[in-house]
N, C-alpha and C positions, 0 to 999 in steps of 0.2 A: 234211536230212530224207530227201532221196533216197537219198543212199549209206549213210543205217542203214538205211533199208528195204532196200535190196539186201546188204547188208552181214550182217544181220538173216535175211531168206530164205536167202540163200545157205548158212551155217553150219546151221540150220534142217534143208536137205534133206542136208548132209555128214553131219548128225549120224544120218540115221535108217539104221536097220539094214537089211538086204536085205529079211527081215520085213515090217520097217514100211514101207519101197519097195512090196511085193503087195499089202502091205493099203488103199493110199493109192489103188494103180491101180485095185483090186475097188469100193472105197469109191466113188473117180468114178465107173468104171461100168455103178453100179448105174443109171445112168439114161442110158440109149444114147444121147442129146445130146452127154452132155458126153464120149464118146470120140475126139470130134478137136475138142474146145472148143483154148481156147485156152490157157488156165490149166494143160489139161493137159499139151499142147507144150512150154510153157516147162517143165515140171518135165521133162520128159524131158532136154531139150536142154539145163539148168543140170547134172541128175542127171550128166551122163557129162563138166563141164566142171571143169577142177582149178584153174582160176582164174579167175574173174567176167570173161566176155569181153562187151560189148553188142554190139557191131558182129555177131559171132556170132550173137548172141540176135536181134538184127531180122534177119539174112540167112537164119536156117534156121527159121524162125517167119512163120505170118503177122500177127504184133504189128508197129502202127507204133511210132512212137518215142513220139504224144501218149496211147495205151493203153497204153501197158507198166508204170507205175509202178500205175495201177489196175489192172490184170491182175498184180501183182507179190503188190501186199495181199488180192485175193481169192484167189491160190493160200497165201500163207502162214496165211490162216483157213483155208483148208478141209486144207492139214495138221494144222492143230493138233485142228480138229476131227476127224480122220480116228486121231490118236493117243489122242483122248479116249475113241474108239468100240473102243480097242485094249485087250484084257483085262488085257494086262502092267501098263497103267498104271490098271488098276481100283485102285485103292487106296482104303481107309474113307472119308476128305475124300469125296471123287469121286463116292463110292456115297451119301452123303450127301448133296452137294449134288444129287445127281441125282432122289431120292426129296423132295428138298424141292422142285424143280422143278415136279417129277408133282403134286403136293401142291397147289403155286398155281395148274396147267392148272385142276385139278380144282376150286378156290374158286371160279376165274372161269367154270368150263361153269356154278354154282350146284349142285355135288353136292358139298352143305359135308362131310354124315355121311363121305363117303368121302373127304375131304380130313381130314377131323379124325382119322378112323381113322389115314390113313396118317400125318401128322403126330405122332400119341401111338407109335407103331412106334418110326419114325424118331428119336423123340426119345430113345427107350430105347436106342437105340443109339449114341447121340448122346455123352450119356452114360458109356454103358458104355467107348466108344474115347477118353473126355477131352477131345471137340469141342465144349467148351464153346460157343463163340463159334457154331457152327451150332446148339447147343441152342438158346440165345439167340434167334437168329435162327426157329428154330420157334416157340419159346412166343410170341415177338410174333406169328406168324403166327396162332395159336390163339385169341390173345385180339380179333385182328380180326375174326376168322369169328366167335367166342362174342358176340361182340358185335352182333352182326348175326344169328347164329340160336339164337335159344330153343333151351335143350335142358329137360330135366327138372330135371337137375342143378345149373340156372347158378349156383345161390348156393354152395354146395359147390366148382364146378367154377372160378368165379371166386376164391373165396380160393385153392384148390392153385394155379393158375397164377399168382397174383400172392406167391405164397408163393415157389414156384419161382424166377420169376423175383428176386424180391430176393436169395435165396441166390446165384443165378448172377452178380449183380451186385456183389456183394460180393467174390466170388471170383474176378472179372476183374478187380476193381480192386486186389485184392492180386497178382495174378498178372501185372497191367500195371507193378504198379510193381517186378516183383522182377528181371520180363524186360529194365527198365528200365535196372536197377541192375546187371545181368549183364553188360546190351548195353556200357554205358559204363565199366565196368572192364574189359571186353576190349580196347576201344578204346585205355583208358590204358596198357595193356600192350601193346600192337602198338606205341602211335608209343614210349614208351620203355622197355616193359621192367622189370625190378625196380628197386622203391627205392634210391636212390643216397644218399641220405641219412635222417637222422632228420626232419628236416623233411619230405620228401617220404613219409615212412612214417605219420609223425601227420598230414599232409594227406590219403591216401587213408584213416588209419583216422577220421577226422574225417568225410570224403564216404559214405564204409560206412553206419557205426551212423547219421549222420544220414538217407536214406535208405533203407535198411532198415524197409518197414513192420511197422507192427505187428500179428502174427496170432499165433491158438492153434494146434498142430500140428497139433493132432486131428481139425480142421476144414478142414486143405488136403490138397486132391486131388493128383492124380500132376501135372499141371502145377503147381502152386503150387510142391510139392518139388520140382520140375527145376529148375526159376529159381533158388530157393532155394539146393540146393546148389551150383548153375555160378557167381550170386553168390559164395558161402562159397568157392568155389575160385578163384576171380579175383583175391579178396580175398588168401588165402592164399600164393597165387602170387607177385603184386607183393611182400609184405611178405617174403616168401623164409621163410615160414612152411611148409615143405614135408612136415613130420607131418600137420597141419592139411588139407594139399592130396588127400595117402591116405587120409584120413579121408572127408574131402567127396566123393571120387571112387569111393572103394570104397562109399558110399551112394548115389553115382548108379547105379551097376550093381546095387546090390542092389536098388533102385528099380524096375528093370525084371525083374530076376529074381524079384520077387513080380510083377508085371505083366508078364507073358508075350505074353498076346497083345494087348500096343502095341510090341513090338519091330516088326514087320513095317510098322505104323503112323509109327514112327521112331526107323526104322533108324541115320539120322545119327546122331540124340541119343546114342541106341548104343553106335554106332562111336566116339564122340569120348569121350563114360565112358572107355572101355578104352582111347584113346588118352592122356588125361590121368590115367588108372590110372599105365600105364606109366612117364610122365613121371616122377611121384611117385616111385616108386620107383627111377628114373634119379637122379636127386635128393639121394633118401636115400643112396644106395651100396648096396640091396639087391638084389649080382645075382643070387643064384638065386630067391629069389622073381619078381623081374623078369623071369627067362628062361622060370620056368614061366605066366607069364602071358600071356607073350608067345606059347609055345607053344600056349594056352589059346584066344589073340586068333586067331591063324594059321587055328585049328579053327572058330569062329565063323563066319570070313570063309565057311567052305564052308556053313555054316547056312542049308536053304532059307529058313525065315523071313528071312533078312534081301533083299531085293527084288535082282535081276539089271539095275541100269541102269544108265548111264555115271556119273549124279553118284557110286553108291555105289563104281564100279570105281576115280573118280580117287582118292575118299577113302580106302579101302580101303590103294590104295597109297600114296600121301601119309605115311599112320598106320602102315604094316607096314615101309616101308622106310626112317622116322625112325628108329623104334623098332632095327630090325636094325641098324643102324647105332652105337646108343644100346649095344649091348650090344657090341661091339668093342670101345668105349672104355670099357667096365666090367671087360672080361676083358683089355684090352691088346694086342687080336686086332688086332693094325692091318696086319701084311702078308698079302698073298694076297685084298686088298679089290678089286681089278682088277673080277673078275666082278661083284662083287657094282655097285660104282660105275657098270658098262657096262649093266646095266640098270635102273638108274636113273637115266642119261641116256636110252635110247630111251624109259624110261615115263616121263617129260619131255615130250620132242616130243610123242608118241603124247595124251599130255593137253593138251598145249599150250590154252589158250585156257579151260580148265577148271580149271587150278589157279593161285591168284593169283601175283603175284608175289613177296610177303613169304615165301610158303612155300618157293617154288624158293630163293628165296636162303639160306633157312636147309636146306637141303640142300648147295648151294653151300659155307655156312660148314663142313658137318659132314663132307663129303666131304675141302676142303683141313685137316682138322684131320687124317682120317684118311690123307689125304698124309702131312700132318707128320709122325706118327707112326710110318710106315714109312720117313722119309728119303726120303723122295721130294720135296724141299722146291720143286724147280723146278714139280711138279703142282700142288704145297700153292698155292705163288703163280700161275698160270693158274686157278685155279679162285676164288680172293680177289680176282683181279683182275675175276673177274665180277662178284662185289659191291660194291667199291668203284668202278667206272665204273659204275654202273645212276644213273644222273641220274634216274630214275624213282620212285628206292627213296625215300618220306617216311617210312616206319616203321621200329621197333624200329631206334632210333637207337643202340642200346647196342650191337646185331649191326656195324653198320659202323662203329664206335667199336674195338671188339674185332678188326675183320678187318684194321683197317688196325695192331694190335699185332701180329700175328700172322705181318702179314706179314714187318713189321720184323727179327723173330727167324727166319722161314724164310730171309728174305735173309741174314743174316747165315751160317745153318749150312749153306746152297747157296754161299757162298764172292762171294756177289753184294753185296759191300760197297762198290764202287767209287760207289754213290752211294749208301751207306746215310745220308747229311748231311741229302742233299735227302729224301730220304724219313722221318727221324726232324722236319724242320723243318713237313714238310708235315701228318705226323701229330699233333704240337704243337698246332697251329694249330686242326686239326679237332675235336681235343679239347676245345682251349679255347671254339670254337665253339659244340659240341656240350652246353659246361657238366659235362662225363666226364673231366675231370682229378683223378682222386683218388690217393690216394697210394702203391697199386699201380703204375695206369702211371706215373707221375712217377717212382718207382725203377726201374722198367725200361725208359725213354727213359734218366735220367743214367746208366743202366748202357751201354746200347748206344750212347751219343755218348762213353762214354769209353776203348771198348774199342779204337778204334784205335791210342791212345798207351799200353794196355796190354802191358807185355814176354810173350813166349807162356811163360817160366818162370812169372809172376803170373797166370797168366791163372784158374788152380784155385782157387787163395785169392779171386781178384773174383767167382767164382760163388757158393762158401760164403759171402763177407759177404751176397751180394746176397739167399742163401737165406736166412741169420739174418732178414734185415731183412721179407722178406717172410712169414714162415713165422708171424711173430706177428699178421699178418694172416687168418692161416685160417679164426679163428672170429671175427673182427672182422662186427658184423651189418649191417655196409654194405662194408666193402673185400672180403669174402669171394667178392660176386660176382662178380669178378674171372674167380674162380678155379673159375666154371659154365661158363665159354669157353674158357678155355684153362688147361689144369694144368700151369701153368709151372713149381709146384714141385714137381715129378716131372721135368721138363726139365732145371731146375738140379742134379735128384740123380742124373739120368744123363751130366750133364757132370761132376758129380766125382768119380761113379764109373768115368766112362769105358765106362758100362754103353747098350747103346739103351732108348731111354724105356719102350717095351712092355715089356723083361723086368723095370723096375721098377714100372710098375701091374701087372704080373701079379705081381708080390710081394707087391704090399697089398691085393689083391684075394686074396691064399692066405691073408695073415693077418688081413685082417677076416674069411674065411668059418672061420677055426678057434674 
C-alpha cells in the first residue's frame, strides 16, 4: 500500500506542468501556515527528485519516517485539489458537478428555492452536454427538496420530474447495455483479434444480436448512438466486415459533427472516430481517400476545441503515427522511414507510462514490417524481437502469432538461416498453442523447412507454387487474414520478379487508383 502510495504521488507531481507547479505553490499559499507546512516540503524536495529517494526525503525535510506516509496522502489530495481549482481542467463534468455541489450547500443551509433554482439551471445543462447520469443525479436531488417543501406547483411539478426521470431511466439502461456490449467486444478483439474461423465468427455474431438491446432510433440521444456505433464497429471489425467498419465509423464522426459543442466534452471519443475512420480504410485499400483524411485528422489535432493535456497528447500520437505509418504500406513508401521510426521511439519513452502496452507493440509489429520492406530485415527482426520476448503481452494473440511468421521470412532474406530449424519448430509449437495454425501459416512453415534442400536453380519455381497455393486464399473469409499482417503475396511476387517488394505494392496501388 505504501509503495502505490509513493509510487502514485511520485508520477502525480512528474506529470504536472511548470503551470500547474505555480498554481499548486499560490494554491498552499493562500494561507500563510502552510508556507513551510510540511506537505509543502516534500513537494518541493520530491519536485526536483528523478528517482524516489526516502533517505533524502527524511534528511532534507523535517518529516519522521512514522508521518511521511500521512504527510504523503494529504499532499497528493491537495494536488489533486489544487488541479481541480485549475481552469485548464474546468471541463462540463467538473462545472457540473461543481454547480451540483453548490446546490446541496444550499438544501442543507434550508434555502431550498435557491437550491431548486440552481438545480433546474444545472440540469438544463446537464442535458444539453449528454450528462446524463449527473442529470439523474440532480432530478433525485429535486425530488428530495420537492418533497419536503411545498411549492404551488407540486402536483404539476411532481409528475415533470417523475416523468423526467423515467425517460432518463430508460435511457441509461439502453446505454448501459450498449457500453456493455462495446466494452466486451473490444476486449474479444484485444486478447485475439479477427475471426479465425466460422465458428468463432457465428459465436461472436451469436453474442452481438443476443445482446444488443432493443431500442427505437429516434428516441436515443448522442450517448446511446456512440455505444451504438463503437458496438456496430467492434462487431464489424472481428467478423473482418471492414465496409461495415466505414460505415459505423464514418457515423461516429458525423455524430459529433452534428454535435459540435461535445467534441471539447469528448475529445477522445473524437480522436478514436477518426482513428478507426482511418483504420477502415486502411483495410479497404482506399489510399487517397485515406491520405485525405489523414490530412484532415493532422488539422483537427490543431483544433482549439479539442483540450491541450497529456491524455489527449499521448492519444493524438498513438492515432497520428499508426495511421502515418498505415499509409507507407499503402503506397509502398517503405525506404527513407528512418526519421519517421526515430520519433516514434522518442514519443514512446516520452509517453512511457501513458500508453499501454498492446499499443507499443503494435507499433513494434508495424515499424519491423516497415523494416522488411525496405530490406532492412536485421531492423525488421530487433524490433519483432520486442514482441515476441514481452512475457507481459496476454493480448492480441494473433499479433505474436504473426510476428513470430514474420520473423521466420526476415531470417531467411537476412541470410540468418543457420538456425532457421530451431526457429520454424519453435514457431510450430506456438501456433499450435495458440490454436493459429491455419492453412496460410502451415504452407509457409512447409515452404521454409523445405528450402534448405532446395537447388538455388529451383528456388523461382518453389516461390510461384508456394504463390499459386496461397493466392486462392486471398478472398478466403477466414485464411485472408493472414494477409492484414503481412503481404506475403507481394513478397513472393518480388522474389520472382526479382523485383523489391515496394516497387510491387506501388504497382497495385497505381492500378487500383486508375
Amino acid at each position: 500500500m505504501t509503495n502505490d502510495l509513493t509510487d502514485n504521488l511520485f508520477s502525480l507531481i512528474k506529470s504536472l506542468s511548470p503551470s500547474e507547479k505555480r498554481q499548486f505553490s499560490l494554491y498552499v499559499g493562500r494561507i500563510g501556515v502552510n508556507t513551510d507546512s510540511k506537505f509543502l516540503n516534500l513537494f518541493k524536495v520530491l519536485s526536483k527528485q528523478k528517482k524516489y529517494d526516502e533517505e533524502f526525503v527524511l534528511k532534507n525535510t523535517n518529516i519522521s519516517k512514522q508521518q511521511l506516509s500521512n504527510i504523503k496522502a494529504h499532499l497528493y489530495k491537495q494536488i489533486l485539489i489544487s488541479l481541480r481549482l485549475n481552469p485548464a481542467h474546468q471541463s462540463i463534468p467538473i462545472q457540473i458537478r461543481e454547480q451540483l455541489d453548490f446546490a446541496i450547500i444550499l438544501y442543507r443551509k434550508g434555502l431550498y428555492k435557491q437550491s431548486l433554482k440552481l438545480l433546474d439551471k444545472t440540469k438544463t445543462t446537464a442535458l444539453a452536454y449528454e450528462e446524463k447520469n449527473l442529470a439523474y443525479e440532480i432530478l433525485e436531488l429535486e425530488k428530495i427538496i420537492e418533497s419536503q417543501y411545498i411549492t404551488r406547483s407540486i402536483e404539476n411539478r411532481a409528475e415533470t420530474l417523475i416523468k423526467q426521470t423515467e425517460e432518463l431511466t430508460r435511457l441509461s439502461e439502453i446505454s448501459s447495455r450498449l457500453s456493455n456490449l462495446s466494452l466486451q467486444l473490444y476486449g474479444i478483439f484485444l486478447k485475439m483479434g479477427y475471426a479465425r474461423t466460422e465458428e468463432e465468427a457465428e459465436a461472436i455474431q451469436h453474442y452481438f444480436e443476443t445482446n444488443l438491446p432493443e431500442y427505437r432510433f429516434s428516441d436515443l440521444g448522442f450517448k446511446e448512438k456512440l455505444w451504438l456505433y463503437q458496438a456496430h464497429l467492434w462487431y464489424s471489425f472481428i467478423t473482418q466486415n471492414f465496409l461495415n467498419a466505414f460505415k459505423y465509423s464514418s457515423k461516429w464522426i458525423d455524430l459529433f459533427n452534428e454535435n459540435e459543442h461535445l467534441i471539447p466534452v469528448h475529445p477522445v471519443f473524437y480522436l478514436k472516430g477518426n482513428h478507426y475512420l482511418l483504420e477502415s480504410l486502411f483495410y479497404l485499400n482506399h489510399t487517397a481517400t485515406f491520405e485525405k483524411v489523414l490530412h484532415r485528422f493532422e488539422d483537427t489535432l490543431k483544433n482549439p476545441k479539442i483540450p491541450d493535456d497529456d491524455n489527449i497528447a499521448s492519444l493524438s500520437f498513438l492515432y497520428l503515427y499508426e495511421n502515418k505509418l498505415n499509409l507507407k504500406f499503402m503506397k509502398g513508401e517503405f525506404h527513407g522511414g528512418e526519421t519517421l521510426v526515430e520519433k516514434i521511439d522518442q514519443k514512446i519513452k516520452r509517453f512511457k507510462g501513458k500508453i499501454d502496452e498492446h499499443h507499443i507493440m503494435v507499433f513494434y509489429y508495424k515499424i519491423a514490417s516497415l523494416y522488411f520492406g525496405s530490406g532492412n530485415n536485421k531492423k525488421c527482426i530487433e524490433y519483432l524481437r520486442k514482441i515476441i520476448h514481452n512475457k507481459s503481452l496476454e493480448m492480441r494473440e494473433d499479433l505474436m502469432c504473426f510476428s513470430r511468421i514474420l520473423s521466420l521470412v526476415a531470417h531467411y532474406e537476412a541470410g540468418m538461416d543457420y538456425h532457421l530449424e530451431r526457429l520454424i519448430k519453435t514457431t510450430y509449437k506456438f501456433l499450435i498453442k495458440m490454436n493459429d495454425l491455419h492453412e496460410v501459416q502451415k504452407e509457409m512453415i512447409k515452404f521454409l523447412r523445405n528450402l534448405p534442400d532446395v537447388s538455388p536453380l529451383d528456388i523461382k519455381d518453389e516461390f510461384k507454387k508456394l504463390h499459386a497455393t496461397l493466392k486462392q486464399y486471398e478472398d478466403h473469409p477466414f485464411e485472408r487474414r493472414a494477409f492484414l499482417y503481412l503481404d506475403i503475396i507481394s513478397w513472393l511476387e518480388s522474389k520472382i520478379d526479382n523485383r523489391p517488394v515496394s516497387d510491387v505494392i506501388k504497382d497495385k496501388v497505381n492500378e487500383y487508383a486508375r
